[in-house]
Structures are given as structure tokens and as C-alpha cells.
Steps between C-alpha positions, in 0.01 A plus 500: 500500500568822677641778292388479143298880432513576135663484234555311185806315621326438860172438294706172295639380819128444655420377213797249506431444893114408457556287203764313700255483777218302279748326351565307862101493542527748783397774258166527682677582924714780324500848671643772327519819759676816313713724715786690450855346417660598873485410858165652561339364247596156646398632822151570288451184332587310859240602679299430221586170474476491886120513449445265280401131582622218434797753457778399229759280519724656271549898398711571169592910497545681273868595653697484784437815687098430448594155670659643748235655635271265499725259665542728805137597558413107482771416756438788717097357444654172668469298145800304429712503173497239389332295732183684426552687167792431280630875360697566139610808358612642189814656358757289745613858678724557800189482688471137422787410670473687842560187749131577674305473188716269320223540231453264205454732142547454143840617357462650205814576239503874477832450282319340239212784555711755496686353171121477351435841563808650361430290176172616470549875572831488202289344287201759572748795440640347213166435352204705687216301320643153614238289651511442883599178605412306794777252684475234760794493703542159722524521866578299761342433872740613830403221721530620860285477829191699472361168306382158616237245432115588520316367818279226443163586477546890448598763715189670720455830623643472859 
């Protein structure tokens, strides 16, 4: 999961993302590989992953322009997505939808966010010693063609 650095918010969402993992009893052939949240820290985290073997079947980012990356240094690498690795993002940006990358990524609804947020900061000014609340906003999944099945059997280091 390239991208996740710090953070409390970034800490809850690895959180959320390993517990997931276990929960599908491939807790145990998670890697988690922090970079930064842009193009070269996908760039970062690919040649990591590039070095690893069996290498993944599937990379989850942390957001689009951190999958971005690491899609074009696999491809220019000669690994296929998704025929080798299967590639989502995060945050369902413009970047997403560029025809070449055609990436798959998790839409989140920054409406209801943003409606959260104004809430919460009101009721903070309103009242200063309000307790901070926490808010789980649903999301959805942006199903494009960065994503396929897994190979049988794994995918080894070429």
C-alpha cells in the first residue's frame, strides 16, 4: 500500500487495510511500503516492489497520483497491469480517468466530508470544549482497467 506516511488519519486507514487483509486470511503476504502521496513516491514503492519475489498480485495506494507512479515505472519495467499486478488508487481524481491509465480507485464522497467538517468546526466554535468526533463516510470502488484476476499460482519475479 504505497503512500500511507503518518498521521492519525493515514495511521486508521492501515489499520483498516491490515485488518481487512487478515480478515481474507492473506493477512500474513501483506507489504506495506511508505512513500510519499505523489508520482515519485509511486515511482519509489515500484521498484521496491520490483525486487521482491513472488512479487504481488495486487497494489492498493494510498491515492491516485502515488498510483500513478508506480504504474509507469512497472510498465516501463516490462510488468503488465493487470496481467501481472492489478493497480487501485485512492481519491477517484482526474488522474484516474486519463485513457492510458484508466486506473481503478476508491471514490470517496468529499460532499458528505466536507458537510462533516463544516458541522464539526460550527459546533467547535459554538462550543470550544465539545468533544471531537470521529465519522465514517461510505465509499464506493471506480471499477476500471488497471484491475484483473490474480494469476494462478502467484506472480514470480521475472
Amino acid at each position: 500500500m504505497p503512500g500511507l506516511k503518518q498521521g492519525r488519519m493515514q495511521a486508521n486507514a492501515t489499520k483498516g487495510y491490515l485488518f481487512a487483509m487478515q480478515g481474507h486470511g492473506i493477512g500474513d503476504r501483506t507489504v506495506m511500503i511508505s512513500t510519499e502521496y505523489t508520482e515519485a513516491g509511486g515511482h519509489a514503492a515500484a521498484h521496491k516492489l520490483l525486487d521482491l519475489d513472488p512479487r504481488p498480485t495486487a497494489v492498493v495506494c494510498a491515492n491516485d497520483r502515488c498510483a500513478f507512479g508506480l504504474v509507469e515505472t512497472l510498465v516501463r519495467a516490462g510488468v503488465q497491469v493487470p496481467g501481472n499486478i492489478s493497480v487501485i488508487g485512492f481519491d477517484d481524481s482526474s488522474v484516474a480517468r486519463f485513457p492510458f491509465l484508466d486506473l481503478t480507485s476508491v471514490r470517496p464522497d468529499p460532499r458528505r466530508m466536507a458537510a462533516l467538517a463544516i458541522d464539526a468546526a460550527e459546533r467547535r466554535i459554538e462550543d470550544p470544549a465539545s468533544p471531537v468526533t470521529e465519522h465514517r463516510v461510505m465509499v464506493s470502488l471506480a471499477v476500471r482497467s488497471s484491475t484483473g484476476a490474480a494469476l494462478r499460482g502467484g506472480n514470480l519475479k521475472r
